[in-house]
C-alpha positions as CSV (number, residue, x, y, z in Angstrom):
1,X,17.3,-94.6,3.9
2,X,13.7,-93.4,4.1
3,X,11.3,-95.1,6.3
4,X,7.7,-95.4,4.5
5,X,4.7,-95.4,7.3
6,X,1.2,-96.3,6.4
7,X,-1.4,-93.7,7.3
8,X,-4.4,-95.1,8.5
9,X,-7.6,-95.2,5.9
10,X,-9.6,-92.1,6.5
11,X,-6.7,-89.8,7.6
12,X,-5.4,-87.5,5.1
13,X,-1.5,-87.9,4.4
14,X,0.4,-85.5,6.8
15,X,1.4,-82.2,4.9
16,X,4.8,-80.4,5.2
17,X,3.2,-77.5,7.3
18,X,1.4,-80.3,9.3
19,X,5.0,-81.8,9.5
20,X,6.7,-78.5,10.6
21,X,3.6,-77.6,13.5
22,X,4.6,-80.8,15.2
23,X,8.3,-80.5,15.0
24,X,7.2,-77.2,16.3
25,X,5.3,-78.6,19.3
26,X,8.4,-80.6,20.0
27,X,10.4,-77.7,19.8
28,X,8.1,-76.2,22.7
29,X,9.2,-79.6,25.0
30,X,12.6,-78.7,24.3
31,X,13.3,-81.3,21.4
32,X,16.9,-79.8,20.1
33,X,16.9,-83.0,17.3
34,X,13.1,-81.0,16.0
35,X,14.7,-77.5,16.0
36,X,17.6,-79.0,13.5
37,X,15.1,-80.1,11.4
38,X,12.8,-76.7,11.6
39,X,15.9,-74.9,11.2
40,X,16.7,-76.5,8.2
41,X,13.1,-76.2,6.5
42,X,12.9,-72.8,7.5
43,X,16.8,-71.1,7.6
44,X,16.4,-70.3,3.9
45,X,13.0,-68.8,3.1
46,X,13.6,-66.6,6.7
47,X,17.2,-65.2,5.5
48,X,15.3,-64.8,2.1
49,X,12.4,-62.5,3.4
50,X,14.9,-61.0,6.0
51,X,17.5,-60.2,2.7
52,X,14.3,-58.7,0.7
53,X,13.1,-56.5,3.5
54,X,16.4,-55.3,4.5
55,X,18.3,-55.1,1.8
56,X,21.6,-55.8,3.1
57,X,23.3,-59.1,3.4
58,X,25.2,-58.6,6.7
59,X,21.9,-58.0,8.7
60,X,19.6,-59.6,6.9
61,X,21.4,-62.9,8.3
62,X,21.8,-61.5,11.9
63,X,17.7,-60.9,11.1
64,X,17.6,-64.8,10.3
65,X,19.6,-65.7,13.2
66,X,17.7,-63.7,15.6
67,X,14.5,-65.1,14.3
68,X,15.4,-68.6,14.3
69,X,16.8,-68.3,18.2
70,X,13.1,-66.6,18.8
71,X,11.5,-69.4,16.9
72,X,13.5,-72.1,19.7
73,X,12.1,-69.9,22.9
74,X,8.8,-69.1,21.5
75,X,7.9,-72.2,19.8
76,X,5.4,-72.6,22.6
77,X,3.7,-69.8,21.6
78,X,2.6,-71.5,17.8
79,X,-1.2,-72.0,17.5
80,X,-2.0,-74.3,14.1
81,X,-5.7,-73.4,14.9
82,X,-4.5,-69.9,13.9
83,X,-2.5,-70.6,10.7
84,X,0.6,-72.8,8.8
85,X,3.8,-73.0,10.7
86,X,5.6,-72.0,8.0
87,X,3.3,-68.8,8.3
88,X,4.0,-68.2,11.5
89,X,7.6,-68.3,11.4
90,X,7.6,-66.1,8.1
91,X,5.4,-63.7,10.2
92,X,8.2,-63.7,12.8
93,X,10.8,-63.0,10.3
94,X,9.1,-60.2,8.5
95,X,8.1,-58.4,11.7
96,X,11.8,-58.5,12.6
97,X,13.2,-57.4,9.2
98,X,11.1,-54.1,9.3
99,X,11.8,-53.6,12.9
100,X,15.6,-53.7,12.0
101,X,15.1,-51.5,9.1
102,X,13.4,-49.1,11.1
103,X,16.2,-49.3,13.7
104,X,19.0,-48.9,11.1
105,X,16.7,-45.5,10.2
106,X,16.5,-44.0,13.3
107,X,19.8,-44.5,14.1
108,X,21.1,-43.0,11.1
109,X,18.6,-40.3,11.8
110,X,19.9,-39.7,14.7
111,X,23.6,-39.6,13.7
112,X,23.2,-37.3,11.0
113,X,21.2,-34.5,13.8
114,X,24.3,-35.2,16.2
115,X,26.5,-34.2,13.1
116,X,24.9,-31.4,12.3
117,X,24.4,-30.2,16.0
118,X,28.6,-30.6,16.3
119,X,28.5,-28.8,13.3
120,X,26.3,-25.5,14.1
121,X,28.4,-23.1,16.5
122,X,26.8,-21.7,18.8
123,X,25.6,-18.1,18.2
124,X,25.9,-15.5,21.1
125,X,23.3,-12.9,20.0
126,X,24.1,-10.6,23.3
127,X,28.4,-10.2,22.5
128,X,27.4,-9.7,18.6
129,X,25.0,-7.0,19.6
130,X,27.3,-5.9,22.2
131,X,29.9,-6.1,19.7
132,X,28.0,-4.2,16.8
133,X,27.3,-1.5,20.1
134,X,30.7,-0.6,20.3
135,X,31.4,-0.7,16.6
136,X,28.8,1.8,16.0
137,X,29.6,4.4,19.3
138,X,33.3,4.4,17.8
139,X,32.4,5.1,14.3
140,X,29.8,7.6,15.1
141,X,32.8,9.3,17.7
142,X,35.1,9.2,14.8
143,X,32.9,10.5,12.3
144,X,32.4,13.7,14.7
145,X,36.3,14.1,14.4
146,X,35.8,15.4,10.9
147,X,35.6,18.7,9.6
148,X,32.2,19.3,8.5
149,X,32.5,18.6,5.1
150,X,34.6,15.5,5.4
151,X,32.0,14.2,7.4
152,X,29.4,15.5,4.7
153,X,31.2,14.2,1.7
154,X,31.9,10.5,3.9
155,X,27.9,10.3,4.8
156,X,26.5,11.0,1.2
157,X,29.1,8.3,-0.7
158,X,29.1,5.6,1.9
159,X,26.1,6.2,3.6
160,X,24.0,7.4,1.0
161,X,25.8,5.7,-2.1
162,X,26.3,8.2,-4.2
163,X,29.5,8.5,-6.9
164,X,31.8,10.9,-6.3
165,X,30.7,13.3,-9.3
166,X,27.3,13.0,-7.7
167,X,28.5,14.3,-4.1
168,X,30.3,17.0,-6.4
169,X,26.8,17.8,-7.9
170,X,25.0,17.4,-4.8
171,X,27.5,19.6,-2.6
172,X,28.4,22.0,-5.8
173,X,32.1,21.7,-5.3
174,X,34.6,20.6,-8.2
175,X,35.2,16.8,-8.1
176,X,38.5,17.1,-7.5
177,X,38.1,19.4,-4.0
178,X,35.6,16.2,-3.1
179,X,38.3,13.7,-3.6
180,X,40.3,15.2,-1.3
181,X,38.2,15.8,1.0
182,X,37.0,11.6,0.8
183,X,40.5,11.1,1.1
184,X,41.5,13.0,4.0
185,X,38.4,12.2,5.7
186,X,38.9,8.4,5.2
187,X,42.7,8.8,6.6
188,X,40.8,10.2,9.8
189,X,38.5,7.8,10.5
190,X,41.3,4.6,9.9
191,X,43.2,6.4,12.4
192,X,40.6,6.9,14.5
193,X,39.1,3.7,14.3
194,X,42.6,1.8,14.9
195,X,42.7,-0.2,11.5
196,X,46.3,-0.6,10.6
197,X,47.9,0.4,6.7
């Protein structure tokens, strides 16, 4: 049943941000029976901005909660001088929706540089070069185990990337007598160097 109440002459009827304000202030004196009635004025049109904002159902509604709870402790706080209720708690629920987004952002920010830190091995510069060292000294000690034209014919095709005709050219020797000598020159360094058949 709804109660009518006269307003007295003069005073303009009370609106339903003028309504909210005061259930507001009673709210701030720790009126639980005001808060039910704020909530339910205000629990849609908060989850509504909170759903806009954030775009995702789940937390959009832990938004809304979290603004309603802040709404009960800071009620307090509410200044109608300053602007509508409804404003006020809209305010609230905005700020909190962009704050979350920009927590869900960071946080994924940060998981995806963790991944891709687990992912990235680390790289030893000093055993590579190390490494490389060795590789060199025993190639260039292997390559001195050749005959001199083994290690002639070797330098200008691998080194020097020529064809085999063109180290025939180059050296003047038939192609064949160049093969050969690639070939036994290449069976010298793989024993040399260790690599298995």
């Amino acid at each position: 049943m709804v109660t009518l109440r006269s307003v007295p002459a003069g005073e303009p009827e009370p609106g339903p941000g003028d309504r909210l304000g005061r259930l507001l202030d009673r709210c701030a004196r720790g009126d639980h029976a005001a808060f039910e009635q704020v909530y339910d004025a205000m629990a849609g049109p908060v989850l509504g901005i909170a759903t806009t904002v954030v775009r995702n159902r789940a937390l959009a509604e832990e938004v809304a909660q979290d603004v309603l709870v802040e709404v009960w402790r800071t009620s307090s706080r509410y200044q109608a001088d300053r602007g509508s209720a409804r404003g006020w708690i809209m305010t609230i629920a905005h700020r909190r929706a962009v704050d979350r987004v920009r927590r869900e952002q960071a946080d994924s920010d940060r998981d995806e540089r963790v991944a891709r830190r687990d992912d990235e091995r680390p790289y030893d510069h000093v055993a590579d070069e190390v490494e490389a060292n060795v590789e060199r000294e025993q190639v260039r000690r292997c390559l001195d185990s050749l005959t001199g034209l083994q290690r002639e014919s070797v330098a200008l095709a691998y080194y020097d990337g020529y064809t085999y005709r063109e180290v025939a050219q180059l050296l003047h020797t038939p192609l064949g007598t160049v093969k050969t000598r690639l070939r036994d020159g290449l069976v010298r360094l793989r024993d040399c160097m260790g690599v298995g058949r």
